[in-house]
C-alpha positions as CSV (number, residue, x, y, z in Angstrom):
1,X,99.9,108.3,68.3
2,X,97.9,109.4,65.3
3,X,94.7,106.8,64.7
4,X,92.9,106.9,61.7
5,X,89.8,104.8,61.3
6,X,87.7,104.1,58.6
7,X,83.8,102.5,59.3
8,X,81.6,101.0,56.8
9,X,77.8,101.9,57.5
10,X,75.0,100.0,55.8
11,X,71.7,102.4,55.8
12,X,68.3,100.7,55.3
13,X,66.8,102.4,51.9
14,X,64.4,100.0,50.9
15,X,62.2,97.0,52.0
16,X,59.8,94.4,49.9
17,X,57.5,91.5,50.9
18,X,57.2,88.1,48.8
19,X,54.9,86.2,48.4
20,X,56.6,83.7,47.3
21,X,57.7,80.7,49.5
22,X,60.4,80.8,52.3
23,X,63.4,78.4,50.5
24,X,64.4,77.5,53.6
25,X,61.1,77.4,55.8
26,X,59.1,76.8,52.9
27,X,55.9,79.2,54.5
28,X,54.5,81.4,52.4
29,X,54.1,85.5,52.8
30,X,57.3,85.5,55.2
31,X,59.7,87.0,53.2
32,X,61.3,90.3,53.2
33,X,64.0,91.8,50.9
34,X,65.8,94.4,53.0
35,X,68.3,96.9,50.7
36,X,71.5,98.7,52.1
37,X,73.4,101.3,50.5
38,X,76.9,101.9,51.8
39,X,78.7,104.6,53.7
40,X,82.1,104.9,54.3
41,X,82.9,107.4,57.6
42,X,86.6,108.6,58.6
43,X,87.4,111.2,61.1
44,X,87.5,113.4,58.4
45,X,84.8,112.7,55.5
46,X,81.8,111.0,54.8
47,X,81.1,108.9,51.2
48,X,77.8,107.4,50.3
49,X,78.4,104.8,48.0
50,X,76.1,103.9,44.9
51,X,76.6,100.8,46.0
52,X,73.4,98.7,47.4
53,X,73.4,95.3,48.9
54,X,70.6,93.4,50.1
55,X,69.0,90.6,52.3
56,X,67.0,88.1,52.6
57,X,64.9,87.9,55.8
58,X,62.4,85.1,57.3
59,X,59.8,86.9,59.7
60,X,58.7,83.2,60.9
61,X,62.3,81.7,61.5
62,X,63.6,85.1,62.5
63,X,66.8,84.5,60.4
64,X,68.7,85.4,57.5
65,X,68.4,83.4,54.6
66,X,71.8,82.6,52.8
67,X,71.7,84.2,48.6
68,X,73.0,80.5,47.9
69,X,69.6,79.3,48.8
70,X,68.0,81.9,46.5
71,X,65.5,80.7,43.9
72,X,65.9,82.7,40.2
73,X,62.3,84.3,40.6
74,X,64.0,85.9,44.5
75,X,67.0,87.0,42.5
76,X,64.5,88.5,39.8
77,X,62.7,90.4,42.4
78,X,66.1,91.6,44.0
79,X,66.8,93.4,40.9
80,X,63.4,94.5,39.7
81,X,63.1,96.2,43.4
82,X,66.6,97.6,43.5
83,X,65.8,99.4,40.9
84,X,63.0,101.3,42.0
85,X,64.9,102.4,44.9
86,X,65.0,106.1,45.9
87,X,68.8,106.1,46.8
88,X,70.7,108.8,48.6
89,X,72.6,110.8,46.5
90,X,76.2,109.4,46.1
91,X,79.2,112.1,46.8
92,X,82.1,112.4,49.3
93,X,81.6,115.3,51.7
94,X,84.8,115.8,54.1
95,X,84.2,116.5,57.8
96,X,85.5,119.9,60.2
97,X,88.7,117.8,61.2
98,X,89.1,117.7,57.5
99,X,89.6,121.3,57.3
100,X,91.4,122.4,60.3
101,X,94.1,119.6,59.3
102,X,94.1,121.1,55.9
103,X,94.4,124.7,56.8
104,X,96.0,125.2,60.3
105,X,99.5,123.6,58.6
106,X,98.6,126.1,55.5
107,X,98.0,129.0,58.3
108,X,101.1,128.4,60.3
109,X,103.0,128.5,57.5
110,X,101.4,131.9,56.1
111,X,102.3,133.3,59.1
112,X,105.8,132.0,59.2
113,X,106.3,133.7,55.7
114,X,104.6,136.9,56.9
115,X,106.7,137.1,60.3
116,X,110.0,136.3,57.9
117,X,109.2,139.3,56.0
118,X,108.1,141.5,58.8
119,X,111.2,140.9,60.2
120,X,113.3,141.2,57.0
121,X,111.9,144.4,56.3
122,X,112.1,145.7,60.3
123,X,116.0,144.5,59.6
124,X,116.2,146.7,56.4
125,X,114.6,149.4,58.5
126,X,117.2,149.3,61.4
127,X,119.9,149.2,58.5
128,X,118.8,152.5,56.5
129,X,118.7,154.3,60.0
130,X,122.1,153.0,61.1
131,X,123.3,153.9,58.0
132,X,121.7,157.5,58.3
133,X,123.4,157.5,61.9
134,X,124.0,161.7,63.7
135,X,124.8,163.0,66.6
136,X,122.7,162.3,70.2
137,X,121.5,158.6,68.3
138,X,121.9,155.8,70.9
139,X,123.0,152.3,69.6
140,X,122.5,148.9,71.2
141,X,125.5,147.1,70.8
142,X,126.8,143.5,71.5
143,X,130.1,144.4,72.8
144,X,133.2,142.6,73.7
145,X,136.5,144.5,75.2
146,X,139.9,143.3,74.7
147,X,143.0,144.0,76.2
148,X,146.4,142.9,74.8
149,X,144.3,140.5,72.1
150,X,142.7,138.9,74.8
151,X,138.5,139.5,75.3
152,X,138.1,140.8,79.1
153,X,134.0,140.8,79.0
154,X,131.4,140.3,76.2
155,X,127.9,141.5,77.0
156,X,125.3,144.1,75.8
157,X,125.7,147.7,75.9
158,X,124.0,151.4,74.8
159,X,126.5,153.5,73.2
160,X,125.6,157.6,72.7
161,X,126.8,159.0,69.2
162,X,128.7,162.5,70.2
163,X,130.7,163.4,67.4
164,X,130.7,162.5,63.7
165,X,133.3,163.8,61.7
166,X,134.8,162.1,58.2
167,X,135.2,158.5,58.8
168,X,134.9,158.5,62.1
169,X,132.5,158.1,65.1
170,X,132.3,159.3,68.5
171,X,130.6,157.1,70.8
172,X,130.0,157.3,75.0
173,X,129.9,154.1,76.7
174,X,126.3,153.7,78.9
175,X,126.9,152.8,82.9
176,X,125.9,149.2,82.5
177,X,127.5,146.7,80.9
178,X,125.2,143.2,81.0
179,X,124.6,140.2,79.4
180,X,121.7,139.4,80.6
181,X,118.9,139.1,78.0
182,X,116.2,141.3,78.3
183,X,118.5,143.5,80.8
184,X,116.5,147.2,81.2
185,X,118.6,149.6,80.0
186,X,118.2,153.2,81.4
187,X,118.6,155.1,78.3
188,X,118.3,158.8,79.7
189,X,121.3,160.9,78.4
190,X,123.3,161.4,82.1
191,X,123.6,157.3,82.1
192,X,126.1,157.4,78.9
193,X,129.0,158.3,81.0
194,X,131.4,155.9,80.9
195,X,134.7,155.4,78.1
196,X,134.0,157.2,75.2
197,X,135.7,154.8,72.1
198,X,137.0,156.4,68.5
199,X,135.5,154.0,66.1
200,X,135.3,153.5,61.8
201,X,132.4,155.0,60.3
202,X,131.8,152.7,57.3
203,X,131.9,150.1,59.4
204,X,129.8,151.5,61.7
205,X,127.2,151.6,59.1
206,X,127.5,148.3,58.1
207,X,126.7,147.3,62.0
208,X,130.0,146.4,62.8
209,X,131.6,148.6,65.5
210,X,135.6,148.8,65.7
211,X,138.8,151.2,66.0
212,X,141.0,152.1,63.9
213,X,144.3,150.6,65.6
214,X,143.6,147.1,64.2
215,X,147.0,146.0,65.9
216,X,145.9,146.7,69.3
217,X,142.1,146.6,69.2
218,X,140.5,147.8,72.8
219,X,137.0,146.8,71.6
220,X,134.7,145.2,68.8
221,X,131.0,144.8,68.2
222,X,128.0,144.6,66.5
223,X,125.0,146.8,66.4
224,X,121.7,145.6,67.1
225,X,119.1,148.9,67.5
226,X,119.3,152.1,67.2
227,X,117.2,155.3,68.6
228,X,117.1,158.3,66.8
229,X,116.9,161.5,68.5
């Protein structure tokens, strides 16, 4: 749960002795004026206020003496004295917290934007090289084969590019067949030796891996890597 507090902080600037007589006590040379200026504190800044406030304090009674029992020549002095007060200077400074709340939303977000056009560019990259596709290239695929319209297996796959010729592609199957994610594909040349399928060059470049007999299709795809030669 996310708590945010805010505390008010009264620092002593300024003091003054009267000699005037205690309203309350009525004793003489027992007065103090006491000034405050006030700061306001939050996890995440710090304001000084121009603010001042003061008391009124009674050294022989040891109390606080109400500003309803001030006489007009106390209030006079209040302000005279105020007056004359070195203050601190006034200003909102904000706090660490203040920052790393501020920029770590601002940072993840630069590096989502950064990582979405990494990887937009790394996708236009695999697309110009599938589209530039020759002979002995290997391609990733995510595969599924059918037999008589109905999908025996779906997994991942490397096919090896043997032929190329018009609009068509030659590709050899690779001994394992897995979908498993992260499965470790042996990509030497003597593991692509299993069906070899007949499949349509522009679609092939467009990372969609089919045949040509669209009425009895044995196989469809779609191409996730490729390693040139």
């Amino acid at each position: 749960m996310f708590v945010y507090s805010v505390t008010d902080h009264y620092d002593l600037v300024g003091t003054k002795e009267l000699p005037t007589q205690c309203p309350d006590c009525k004793n003489s040379n027992c007065l103090e004026l006491r000034f405050y200026q006030k700061r306001i504190e939050t996890p995440y800044s710090k304001k000084i206020s121009k603010k001042v406030s003061g008391i009124l304090y009674c050294s022989y009674t040891q109390t606080e003496i109400s500003p309803v029992l001030w006489t007009p020549e106390i209030e006079q002095y209040f302000e005279t004295e105020k007056r004359k007060l070195k203050l601190k200077p006034s200003g909102l400074k904000f706090s660490k917290w203040f920052y790393i709340v501020l920029f770590i939303p601002l940072i993840l977000i630069g590096g989502a934007i950064i990582y979405t056009q990494w990887e937009s560019q790394q996708y236009a990259d695999q697309n110009a090289r599938i589209e530039q596709v020759s002979t002995g290239n290997k391609v990733g695929v995510m595969m599924s084969l059918i037999q008589n319209h109905q999908t025996q297996a779906t997994g991942n796959t490397w096919l090896l590019v043997t032929n190329i010729k018009a609009d068509t592609v030659w590709l050899k199957a690779h001994k394992d067949f897995n979908n498993q994610q992260d499965f470790d594909f042996d990509l030497s040349t003597d593991h692509f030796n299993g069906e070899t399928f007949k499949a349509s060059l522009p679609l092939f470049k467009k990372r969609t891996l089919a045949g040509f007999d669209y009425t009895d299709q044995r196989f469809s795809g779609y191409i996730m890597d490729i390693e040139k030669n």
